[in-house]
Structure formats: structure tokens, C-alpha cells
N, C-alpha and C positions, 0 to 999 in steps of 0.2 A: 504494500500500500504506500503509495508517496505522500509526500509531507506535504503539509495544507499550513496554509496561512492567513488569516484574515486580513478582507485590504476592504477600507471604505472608501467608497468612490458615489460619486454624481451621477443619477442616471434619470433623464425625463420620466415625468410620472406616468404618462398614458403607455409608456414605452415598457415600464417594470408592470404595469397592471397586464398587456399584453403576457409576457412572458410568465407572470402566474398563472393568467388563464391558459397560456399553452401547456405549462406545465401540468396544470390540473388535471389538462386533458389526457395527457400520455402518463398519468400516473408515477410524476417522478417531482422531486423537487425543483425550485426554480435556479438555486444554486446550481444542481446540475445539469439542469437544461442551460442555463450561461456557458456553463464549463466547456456543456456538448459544444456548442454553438464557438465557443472561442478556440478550442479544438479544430473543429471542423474548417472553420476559418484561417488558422494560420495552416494545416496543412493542406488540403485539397483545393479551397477557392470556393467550396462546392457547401454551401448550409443544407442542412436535414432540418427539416417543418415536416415534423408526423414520420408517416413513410412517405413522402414527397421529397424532392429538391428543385433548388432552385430551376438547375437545367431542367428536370422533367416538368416544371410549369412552365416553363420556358417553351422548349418542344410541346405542349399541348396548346399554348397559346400561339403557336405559327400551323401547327395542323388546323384548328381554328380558324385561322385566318387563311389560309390557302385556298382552301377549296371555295371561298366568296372569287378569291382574286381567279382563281383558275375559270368559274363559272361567269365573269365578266370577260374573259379572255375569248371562251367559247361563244358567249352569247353575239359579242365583235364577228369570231368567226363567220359565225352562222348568218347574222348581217349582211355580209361581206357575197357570202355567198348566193343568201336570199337576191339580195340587188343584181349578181350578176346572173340567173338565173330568170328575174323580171325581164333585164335588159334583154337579154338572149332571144326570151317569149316573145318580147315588144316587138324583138328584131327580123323577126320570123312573121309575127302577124302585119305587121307593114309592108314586109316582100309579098305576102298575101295578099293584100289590099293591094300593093300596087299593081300585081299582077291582075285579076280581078279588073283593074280601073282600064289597064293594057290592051287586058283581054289576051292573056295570054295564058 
């Protein structure tokens, strides 16, 4: 067991009342969810909230967001497509008419 030492320090209040209630939740103290948390921080980069981290809300929040951006990319496609497809009909039933007017 490593050696522990008390340190007082400053910490926002909405900011300590968070990390109680986190702590509550995961059934450990808040002391040690600091620890986790300062832990995790100086070696990975990478904080644990729950079974969560930051990168996997991270990656759930661009899956999230992807597939709006993919389904406006398609929708352009499909656009794009529609129009030349109009054009094509338009350009067909015009040679039809003009033929028709020709008499041909």
C-alpha cells in the first residue's frame, strides 16, 4: 500500500459536488475517484467517467454526427442526379415536339 498524505487545496464548488455525485454513483469515495481521475490523467491523456471515456464519447458523438452529414451529402447526390435526369426527359420530349412540329 503506498503512502498517502493529506494536501488541502481549492476546488470550485459545483465542481466537488459533481465529483460526489459521481462518486456516489460508482460506489467508491470521492477521494478516490480524484485519485482515479488524476491517475488516469497524468498517464494515459485518456479520463474514465463510469465505464465510459472521454474518447469513446468522443467516437459516439462523430458516429452521431456522421451519418446527418453523410445523408446531406446523399441527398446533394440524389439532387444532382434528379436534375440531370429532368434535363435528359426535357431533352428528349423537345426533340419530340420538335419532331412532331417537323413532321418528321
Amino acid at each position: 500500500m503506498s503512502k498517502k498524505q493529506q494536501v488541502n487545496f481549492r476546488i470550485d464548488t459545483e465542481l466537488l459536488e459533481a465529483l460526489k455525485e459521481q462518486a456516489e454513483v460508482e460506489g467508491v469515495s470521492y477521494t478516490d475517484l480524484i485519485q482515479r481521475f488524476c491517475k488516469q490523467g497524468l498517464g494515459s491523456g485518456t479520463i474514465q467517467l463510469g465505464s465510459s471515456t472521454i474518447q469513446t464519447i468522443d467516437s459516439t458523438i462523430h458516429d452521431a454526427i456522421q451519418p446527418d452529414f453523410l445523408k446531406e451529402q446523399l441527398k446533394e447526390e440524389l439532387r444532382e442526379e434528379l436534375a440531370e435526369s429532368i434535363n435528359e426527359l426535357v431533352k428528349i420530349n423537345l426533340e419530340g415536339v420538335r419532331g412532331e412540329l417537323l413532321g418528321e
